[in-house]
N, C-alpha and C positions, 0 to 999 in steps of 0.2 A: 552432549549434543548428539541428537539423535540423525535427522534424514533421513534416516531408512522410514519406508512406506507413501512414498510420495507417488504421486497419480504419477504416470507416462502419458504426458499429454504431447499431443502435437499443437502446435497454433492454428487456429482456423481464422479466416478472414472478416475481421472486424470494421472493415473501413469506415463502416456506416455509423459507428459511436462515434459520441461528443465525448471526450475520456480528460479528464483533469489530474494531475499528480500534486498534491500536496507534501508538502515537505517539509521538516525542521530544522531550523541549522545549528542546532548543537553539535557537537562532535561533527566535523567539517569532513574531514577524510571517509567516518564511516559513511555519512550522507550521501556526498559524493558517487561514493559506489554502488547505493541505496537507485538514487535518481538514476545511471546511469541506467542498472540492472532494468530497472522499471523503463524507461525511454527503449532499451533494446528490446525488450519484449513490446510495447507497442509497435517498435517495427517489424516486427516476426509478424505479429497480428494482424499488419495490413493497416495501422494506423497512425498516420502518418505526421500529426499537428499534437499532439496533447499537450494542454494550456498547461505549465507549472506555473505554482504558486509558492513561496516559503513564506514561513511561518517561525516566529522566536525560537518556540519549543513543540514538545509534542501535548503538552498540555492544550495548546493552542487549535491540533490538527481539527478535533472535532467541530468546533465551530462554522472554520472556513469549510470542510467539510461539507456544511450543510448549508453554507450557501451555497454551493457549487452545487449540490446536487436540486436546492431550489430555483438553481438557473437552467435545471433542464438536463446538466451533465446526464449519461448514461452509467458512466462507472466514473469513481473517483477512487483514485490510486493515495491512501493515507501512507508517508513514512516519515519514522522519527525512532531515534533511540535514549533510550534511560538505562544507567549503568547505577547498581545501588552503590549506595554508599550507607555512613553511619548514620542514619535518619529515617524517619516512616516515608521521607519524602517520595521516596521509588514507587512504598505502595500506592502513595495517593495521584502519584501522578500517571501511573499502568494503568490502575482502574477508571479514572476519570477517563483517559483517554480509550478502552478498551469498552467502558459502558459507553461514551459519548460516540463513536462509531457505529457501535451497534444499533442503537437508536437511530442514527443519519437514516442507515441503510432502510432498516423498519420505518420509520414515518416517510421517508421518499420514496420507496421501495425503489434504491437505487443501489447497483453494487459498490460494495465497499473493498477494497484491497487493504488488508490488514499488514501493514509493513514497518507494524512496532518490534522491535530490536528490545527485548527484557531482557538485560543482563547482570552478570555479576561480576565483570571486569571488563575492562576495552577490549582484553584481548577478542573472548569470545563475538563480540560485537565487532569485529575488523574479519573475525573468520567466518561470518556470516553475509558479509558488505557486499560481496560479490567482484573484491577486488582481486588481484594477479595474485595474492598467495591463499585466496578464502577457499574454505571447503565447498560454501554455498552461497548462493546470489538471494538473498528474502526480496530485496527488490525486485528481481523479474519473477519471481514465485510469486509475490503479493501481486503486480499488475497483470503476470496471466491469469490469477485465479478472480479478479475484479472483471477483465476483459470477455471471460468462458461467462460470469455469472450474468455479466448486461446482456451478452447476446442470449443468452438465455431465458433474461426479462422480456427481452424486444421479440423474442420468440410466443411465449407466454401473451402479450400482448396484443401482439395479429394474430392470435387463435390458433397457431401451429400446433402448440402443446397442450 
């Protein structure tokens, strides 16, 4: 597990997105940390309300996904994790979920926060949670990088950029 290379971003004031968090509730704990990560960085951001939604699993996120962002959302915050096991099952359920976002974003042209957890044990998936002993928070990484990208749409949009 890598981290090194990561932006130095400061938060900038987002108040004015409609921002939704999607969520799985597999693995409960790592979730947990997941949402939480993502809720404190919308507060960092200035934003104050973001609507959560869960979701069974992460095969699930894209869908809801895209109705959120067909209701208008600015950025939709996706998180879920998948721990392989002895099955293709990991693969099929990473990629559906990693093409199914991707698309959301491209046909809504709406930011997506990528806050899939691919692992290959819990542990690494618990040091990533963004809980009291993780290295890293992918929750508040995935909703600042969803949160930088809307207002960058809503930039784009009124012809700033």
């Amino acid at each position: 597990m890598s981290g090194a290379g990561a932006p130095d971003q400061r938060p900038v004031d987002c108040h004015e997105l409609r921002v939704a968090i999607v969520a799985a509730s597999w693995h409960e704990t790592v979730m947990d940390g997941l949402v939480e990560g993502a809720r404190r960085a919308c507060r960092d951001y200035k934003v104050e309300e973001p609507h959560l939604v869960r979701v069974p699993g992460t095969f699930e996120l894209p869908v809801v996904a895209q109705a959120l962002a067909a209701q208008g959302y600015d950025a939709v915050v996706a998180l879920g994790v998948v721990i392989r096991g002895g099955t293709p099952h990991f693969e099929y359920v990473c990629r559906a979920a990693t093409d199914g976002l991707l698309r959301v974003g491209l046909d809504h042209q709406t930011a997506i926060g990528f806050g899939v957890l691919t692992c290959d044990e819990e542990e690494q998936a618990l040091d990533r949670a963004g809980l009291d002993r993780s290295r890293e928070d992918k929750g508040y990484e995935a909703a600042a990088a969803a949160l930088t990208t809307g207002q960058t749409l809503r930039w784009i949009r009124r012809g700033y950029a």
